[in-house]
N, C-alpha and C positions, 0 to 999 in steps of 0.2 A: 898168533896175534890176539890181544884183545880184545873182548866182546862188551856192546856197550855192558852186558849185565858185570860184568867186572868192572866196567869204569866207572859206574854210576856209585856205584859205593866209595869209590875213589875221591869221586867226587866231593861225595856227602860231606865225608871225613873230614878234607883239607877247606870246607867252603865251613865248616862247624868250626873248626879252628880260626878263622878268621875272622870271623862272626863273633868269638869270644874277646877277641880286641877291642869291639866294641860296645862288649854286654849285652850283645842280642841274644835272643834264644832261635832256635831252629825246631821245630815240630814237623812231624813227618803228618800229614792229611791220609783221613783214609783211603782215598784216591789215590789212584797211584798216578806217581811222579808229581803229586803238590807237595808244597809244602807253606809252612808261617810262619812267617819271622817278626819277633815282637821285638823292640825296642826297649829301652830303657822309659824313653817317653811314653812307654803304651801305645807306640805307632804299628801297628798290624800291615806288613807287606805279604801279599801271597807270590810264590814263584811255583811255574810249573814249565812243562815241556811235553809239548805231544811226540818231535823226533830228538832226543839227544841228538848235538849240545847246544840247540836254538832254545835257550831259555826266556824266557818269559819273567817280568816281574812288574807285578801291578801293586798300588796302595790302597790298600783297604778304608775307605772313607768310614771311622767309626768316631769322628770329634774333627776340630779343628786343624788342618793341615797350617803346623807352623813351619817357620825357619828353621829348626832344628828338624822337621821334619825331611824337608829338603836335604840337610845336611848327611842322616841315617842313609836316605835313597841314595845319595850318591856313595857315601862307603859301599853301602849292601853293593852299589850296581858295580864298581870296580874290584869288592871280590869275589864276585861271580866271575868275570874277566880277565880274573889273576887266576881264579880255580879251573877255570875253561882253557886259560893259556896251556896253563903246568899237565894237564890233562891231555892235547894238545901234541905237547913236548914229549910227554911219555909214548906216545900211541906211536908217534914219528921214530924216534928213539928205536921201539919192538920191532916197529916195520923193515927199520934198517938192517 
């Protein structure tokens, strides 16, 4: 079966590819399990996880939170969601 240290890569990978739809970037923190995700707008979200897959994603207050701002957090927040599902779907999948 799967260990999260295998999934968490899994992860990365398929939530970076999704992220490029939007023109976000993805940076790994040096801490482990953050990460920053910047915008086109220069909007800065952090996302972390103390247990995988209860992830976390905060907005980084570095300027004015616009409407477009809003717009980014909600993409960001449904492909985490979508990377969480497909993640999800595989682990169920091995188990079987």
């Amino acid at each position: 079966m799967e260990t999260t240290a295998n999934i968490i890569p899994e992860f990365e990978k398929l939530f970076r590819q999704k992220l490029q739809l939007n023109n976000c970037k993805l940076r790994k923190k040096r801490q482990e399990n953050n990460y920053e995700i910047i915008t086109p707008a220069k909007d800065i979200f952090l996302m972390y996880w103390s247990e995988f897959p209860e992830v976390k994603l905060i907005y980084q207050a570095v300027g004015v939170r616009t409407q477009q701002t809003v717009v980014y957090e909600r993409a960001i927040r449904s492909h985490i969601d979508f990377c969480l599902n497909n993640i999800k779907e595989i682990m169920m999948t091995i188990a079987n």
